[in-house]
Backbone as a chain_set.jsonl record, in Angstrom:
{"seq": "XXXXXXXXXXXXXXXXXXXXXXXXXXXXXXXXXXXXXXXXXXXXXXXXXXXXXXXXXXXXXXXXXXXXXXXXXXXXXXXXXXXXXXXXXXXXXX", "coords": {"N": [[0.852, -1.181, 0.0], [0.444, 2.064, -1.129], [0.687, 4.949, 1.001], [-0.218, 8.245, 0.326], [0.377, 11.23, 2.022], [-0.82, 14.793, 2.571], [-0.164, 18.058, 4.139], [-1.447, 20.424, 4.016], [-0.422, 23.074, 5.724], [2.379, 22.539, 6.605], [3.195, 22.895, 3.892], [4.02, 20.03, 2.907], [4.369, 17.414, 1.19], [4.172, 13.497, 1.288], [4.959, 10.73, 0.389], [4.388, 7.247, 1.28], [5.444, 3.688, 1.109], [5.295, 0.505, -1.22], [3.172, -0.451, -4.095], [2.759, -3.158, -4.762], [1.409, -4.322, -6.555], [2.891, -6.034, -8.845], [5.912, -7.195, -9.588], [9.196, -5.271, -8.568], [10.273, -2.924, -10.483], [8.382, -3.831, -12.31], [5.88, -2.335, -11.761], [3.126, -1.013, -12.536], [1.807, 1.017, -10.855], [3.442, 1.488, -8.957], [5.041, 3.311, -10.513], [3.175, 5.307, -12.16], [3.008, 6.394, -9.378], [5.337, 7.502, -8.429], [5.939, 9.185, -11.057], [4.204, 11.317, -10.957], [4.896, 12.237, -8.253], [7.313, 13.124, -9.231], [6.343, 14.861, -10.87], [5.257, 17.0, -9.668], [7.409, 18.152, -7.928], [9.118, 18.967, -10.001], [7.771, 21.446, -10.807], [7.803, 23.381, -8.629], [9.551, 25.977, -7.181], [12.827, 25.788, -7.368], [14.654, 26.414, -5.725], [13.498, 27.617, -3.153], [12.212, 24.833, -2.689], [12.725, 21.744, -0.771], [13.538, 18.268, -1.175], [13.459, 14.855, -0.259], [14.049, 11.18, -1.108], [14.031, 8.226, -0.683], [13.829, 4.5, -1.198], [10.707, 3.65, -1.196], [10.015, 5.76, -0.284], [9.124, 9.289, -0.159], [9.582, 12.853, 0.176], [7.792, 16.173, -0.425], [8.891, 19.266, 0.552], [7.338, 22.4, 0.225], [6.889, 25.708, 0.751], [3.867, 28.596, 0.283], [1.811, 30.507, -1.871], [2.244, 29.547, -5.059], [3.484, 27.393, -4.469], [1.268, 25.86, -3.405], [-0.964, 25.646, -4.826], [0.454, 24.566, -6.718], [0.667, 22.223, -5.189], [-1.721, 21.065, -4.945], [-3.126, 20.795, -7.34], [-1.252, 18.389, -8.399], [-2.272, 16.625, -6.138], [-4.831, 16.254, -7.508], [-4.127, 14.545, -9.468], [-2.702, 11.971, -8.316], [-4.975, 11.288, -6.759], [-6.496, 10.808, -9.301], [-5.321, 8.658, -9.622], [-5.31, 6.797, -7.392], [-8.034, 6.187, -7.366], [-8.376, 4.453, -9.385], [-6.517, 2.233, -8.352], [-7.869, 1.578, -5.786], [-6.989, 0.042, -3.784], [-4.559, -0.115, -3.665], [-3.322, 2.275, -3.087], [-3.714, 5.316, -1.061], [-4.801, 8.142, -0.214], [-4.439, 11.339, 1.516], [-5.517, 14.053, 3.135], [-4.516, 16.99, 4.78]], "CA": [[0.0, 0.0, 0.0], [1.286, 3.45, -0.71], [0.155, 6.149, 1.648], [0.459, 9.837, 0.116], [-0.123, 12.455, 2.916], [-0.572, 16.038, 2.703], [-0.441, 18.882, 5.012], [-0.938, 21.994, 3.817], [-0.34, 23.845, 6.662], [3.453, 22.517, 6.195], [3.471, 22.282, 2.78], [4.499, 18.816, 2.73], [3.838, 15.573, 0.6], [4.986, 12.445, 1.615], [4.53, 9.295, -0.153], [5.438, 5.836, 1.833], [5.047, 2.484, 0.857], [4.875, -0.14, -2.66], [2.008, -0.746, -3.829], [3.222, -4.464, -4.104], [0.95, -4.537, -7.577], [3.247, -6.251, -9.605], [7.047, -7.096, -9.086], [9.606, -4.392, -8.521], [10.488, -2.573, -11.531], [7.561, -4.307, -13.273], [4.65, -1.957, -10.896], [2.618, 0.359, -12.992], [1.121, 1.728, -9.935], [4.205, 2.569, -8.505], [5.723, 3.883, -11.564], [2.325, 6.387, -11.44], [2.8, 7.562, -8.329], [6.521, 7.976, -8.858], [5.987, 9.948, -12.026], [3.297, 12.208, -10.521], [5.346, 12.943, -7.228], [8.185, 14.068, -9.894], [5.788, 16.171, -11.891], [5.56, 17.829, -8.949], [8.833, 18.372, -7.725], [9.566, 19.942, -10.672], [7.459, 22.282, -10.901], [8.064, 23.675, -7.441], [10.832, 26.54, -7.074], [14.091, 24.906, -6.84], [15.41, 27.576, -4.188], [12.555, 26.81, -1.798], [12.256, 23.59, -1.926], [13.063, 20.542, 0.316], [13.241, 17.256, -1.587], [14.235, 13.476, 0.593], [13.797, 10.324, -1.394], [15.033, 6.779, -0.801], [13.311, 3.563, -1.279], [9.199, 3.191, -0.609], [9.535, 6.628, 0.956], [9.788, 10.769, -0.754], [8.86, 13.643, 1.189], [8.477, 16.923, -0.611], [8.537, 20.136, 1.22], [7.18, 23.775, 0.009], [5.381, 26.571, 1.417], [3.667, 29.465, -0.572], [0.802, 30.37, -2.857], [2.276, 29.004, -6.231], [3.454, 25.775, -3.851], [-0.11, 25.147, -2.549], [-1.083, 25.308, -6.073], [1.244, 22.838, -8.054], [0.395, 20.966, -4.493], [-3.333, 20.622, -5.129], [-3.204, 20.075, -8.923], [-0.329, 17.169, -7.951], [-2.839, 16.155, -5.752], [-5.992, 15.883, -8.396], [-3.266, 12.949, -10.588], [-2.828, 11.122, -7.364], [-6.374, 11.216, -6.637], [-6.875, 9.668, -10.336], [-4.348, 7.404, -9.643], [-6.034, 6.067, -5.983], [-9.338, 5.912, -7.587], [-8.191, 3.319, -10.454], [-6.205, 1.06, -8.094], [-7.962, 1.771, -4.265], [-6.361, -1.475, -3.158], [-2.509, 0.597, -3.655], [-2.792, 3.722, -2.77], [-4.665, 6.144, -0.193], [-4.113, 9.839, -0.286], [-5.084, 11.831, 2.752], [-5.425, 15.591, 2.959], [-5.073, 17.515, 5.681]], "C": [[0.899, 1.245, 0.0], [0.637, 4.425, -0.265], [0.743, 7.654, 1.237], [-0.157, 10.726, 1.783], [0.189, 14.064, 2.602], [-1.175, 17.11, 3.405], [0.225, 20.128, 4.498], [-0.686, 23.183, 4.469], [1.035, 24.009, 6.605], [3.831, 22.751, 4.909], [4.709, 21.34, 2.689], [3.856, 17.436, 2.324], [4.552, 14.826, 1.023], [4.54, 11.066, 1.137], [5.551, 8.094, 0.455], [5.272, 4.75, 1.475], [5.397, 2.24, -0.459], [3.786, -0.257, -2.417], [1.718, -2.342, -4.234], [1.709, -5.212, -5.55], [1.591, -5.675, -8.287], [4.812, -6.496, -9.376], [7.738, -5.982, -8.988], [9.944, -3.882, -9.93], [9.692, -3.211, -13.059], [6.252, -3.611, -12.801], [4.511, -0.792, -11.594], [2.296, 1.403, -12.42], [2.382, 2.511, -9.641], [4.865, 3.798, -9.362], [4.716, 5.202, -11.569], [2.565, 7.479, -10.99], [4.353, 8.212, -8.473], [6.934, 9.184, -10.549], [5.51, 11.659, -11.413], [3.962, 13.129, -9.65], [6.163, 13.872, -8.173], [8.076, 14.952, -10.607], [5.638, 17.338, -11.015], [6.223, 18.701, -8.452], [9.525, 19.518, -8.499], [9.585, 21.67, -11.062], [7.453, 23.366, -10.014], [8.993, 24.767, -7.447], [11.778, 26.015, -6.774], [14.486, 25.394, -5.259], [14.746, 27.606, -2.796], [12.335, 25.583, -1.475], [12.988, 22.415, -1.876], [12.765, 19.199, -0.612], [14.215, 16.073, -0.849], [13.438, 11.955, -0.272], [14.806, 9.535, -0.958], [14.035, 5.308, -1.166], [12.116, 3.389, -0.686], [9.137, 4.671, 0.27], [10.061, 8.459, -0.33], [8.829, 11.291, -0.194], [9.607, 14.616, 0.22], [8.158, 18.296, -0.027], [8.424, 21.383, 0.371], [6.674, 24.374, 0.057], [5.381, 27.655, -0.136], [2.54, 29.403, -1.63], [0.903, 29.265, -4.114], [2.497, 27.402, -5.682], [2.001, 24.833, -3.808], [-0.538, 25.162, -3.76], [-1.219, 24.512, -6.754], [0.937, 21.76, -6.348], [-1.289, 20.377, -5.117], [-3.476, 20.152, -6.979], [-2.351, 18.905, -8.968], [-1.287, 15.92, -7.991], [-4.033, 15.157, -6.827], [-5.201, 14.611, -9.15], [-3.742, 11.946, -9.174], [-4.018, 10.336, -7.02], [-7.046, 10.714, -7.83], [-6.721, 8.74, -10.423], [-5.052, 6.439, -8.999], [-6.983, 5.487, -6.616], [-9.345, 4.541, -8.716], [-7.97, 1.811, -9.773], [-6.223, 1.723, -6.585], [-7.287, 0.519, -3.338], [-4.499, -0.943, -2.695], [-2.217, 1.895, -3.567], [-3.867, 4.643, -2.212], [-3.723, 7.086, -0.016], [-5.28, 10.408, 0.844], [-4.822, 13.296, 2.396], [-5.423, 16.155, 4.382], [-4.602, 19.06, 6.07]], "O": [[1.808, 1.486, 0.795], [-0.124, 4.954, -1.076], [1.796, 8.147, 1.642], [-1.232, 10.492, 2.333], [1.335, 14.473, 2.419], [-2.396, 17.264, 3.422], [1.341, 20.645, 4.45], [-0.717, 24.258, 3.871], [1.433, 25.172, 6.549], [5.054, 22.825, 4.787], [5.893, 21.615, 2.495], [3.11, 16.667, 2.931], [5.701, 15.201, 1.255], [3.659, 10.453, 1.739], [6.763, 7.924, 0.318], [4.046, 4.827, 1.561], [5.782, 3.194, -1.135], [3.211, -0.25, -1.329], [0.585, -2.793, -4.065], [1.2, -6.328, -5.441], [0.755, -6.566, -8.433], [5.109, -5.559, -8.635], [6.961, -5.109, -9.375], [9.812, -4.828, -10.706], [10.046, -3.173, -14.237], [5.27, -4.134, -13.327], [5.249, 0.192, -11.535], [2.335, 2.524, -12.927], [2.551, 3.706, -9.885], [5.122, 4.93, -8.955], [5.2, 6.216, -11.065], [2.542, 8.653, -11.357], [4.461, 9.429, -8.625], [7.993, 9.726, -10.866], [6.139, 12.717, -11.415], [3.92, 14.349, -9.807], [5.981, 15.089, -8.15], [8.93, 15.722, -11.047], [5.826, 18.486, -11.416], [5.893, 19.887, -8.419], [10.158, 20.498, -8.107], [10.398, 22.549, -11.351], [7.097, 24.431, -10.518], [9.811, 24.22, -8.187], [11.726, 25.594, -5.618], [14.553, 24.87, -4.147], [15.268, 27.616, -1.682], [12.251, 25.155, -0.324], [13.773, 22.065, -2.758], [11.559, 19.053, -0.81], [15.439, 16.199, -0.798], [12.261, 11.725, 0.007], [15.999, 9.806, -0.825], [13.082, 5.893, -1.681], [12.205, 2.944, 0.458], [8.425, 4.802, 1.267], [11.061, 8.584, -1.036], [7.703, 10.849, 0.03], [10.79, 14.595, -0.119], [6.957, 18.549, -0.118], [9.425, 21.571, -0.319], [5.594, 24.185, -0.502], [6.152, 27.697, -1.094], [2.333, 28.347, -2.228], [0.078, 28.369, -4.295], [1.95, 26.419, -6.181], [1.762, 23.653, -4.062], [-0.486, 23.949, -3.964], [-2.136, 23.886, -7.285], [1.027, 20.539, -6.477], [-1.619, 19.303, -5.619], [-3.972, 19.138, -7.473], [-2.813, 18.148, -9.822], [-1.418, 14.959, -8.75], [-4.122, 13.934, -6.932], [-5.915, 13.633, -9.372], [-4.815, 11.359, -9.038], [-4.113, 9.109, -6.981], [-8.137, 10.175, -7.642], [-7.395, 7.875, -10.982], [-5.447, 5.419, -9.563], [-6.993, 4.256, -6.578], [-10.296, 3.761, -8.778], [-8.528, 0.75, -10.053], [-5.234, 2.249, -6.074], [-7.315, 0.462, -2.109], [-3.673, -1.277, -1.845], [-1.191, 2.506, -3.865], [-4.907, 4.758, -2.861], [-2.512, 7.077, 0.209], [-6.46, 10.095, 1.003], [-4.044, 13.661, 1.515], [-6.314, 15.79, 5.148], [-5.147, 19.655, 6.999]]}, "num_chains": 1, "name": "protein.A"}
């Protein structure tokens, strides 16, 4: 299961988990959510923000109007994503 969380109070995403779909480097799901987080990322100001990945785990940090923004439109993929395969992935808001 991969758990996204976000708190926009921090501006911070955090995605933990596989979603244990499919073998490793054979998981559409994860591949997905791993695309999505990085569409994110990108779009983000470099100079503000906070990015920590490693294995089943990326947390990305950034405050600010245009942040909360590219967070919530992020969000809406994710939230396409969940809804396809609810079995691998729950996104929380808070």
């Amino acid at each position: 299961m991969i758990w996204i969380k976000y708190n926009s109070k921090l501006g911070e995403l955090v995605a933990e988990g596989h979603s244990s779909a499919a073998p490793i480097g054979q998981d559409i799901v994860c591949a997905a959510v791993s695309t999505a987080l990085d569409m994110i990322a990108v779009q983000l100001p470099w100079h503000r923000m906070e990015l920590q990945q490693q294995d089943g785990f990326q947390r990305i940090r950034c405050r600010g109007r245009q942040a909360k923004r590219i967070f919530q439109r992020g969000l809406l993929l994710l939230e396409a994503i969940a809804g396809q395969y609810p079995d691998q992935i729950r996104v929380v808001r808070k």
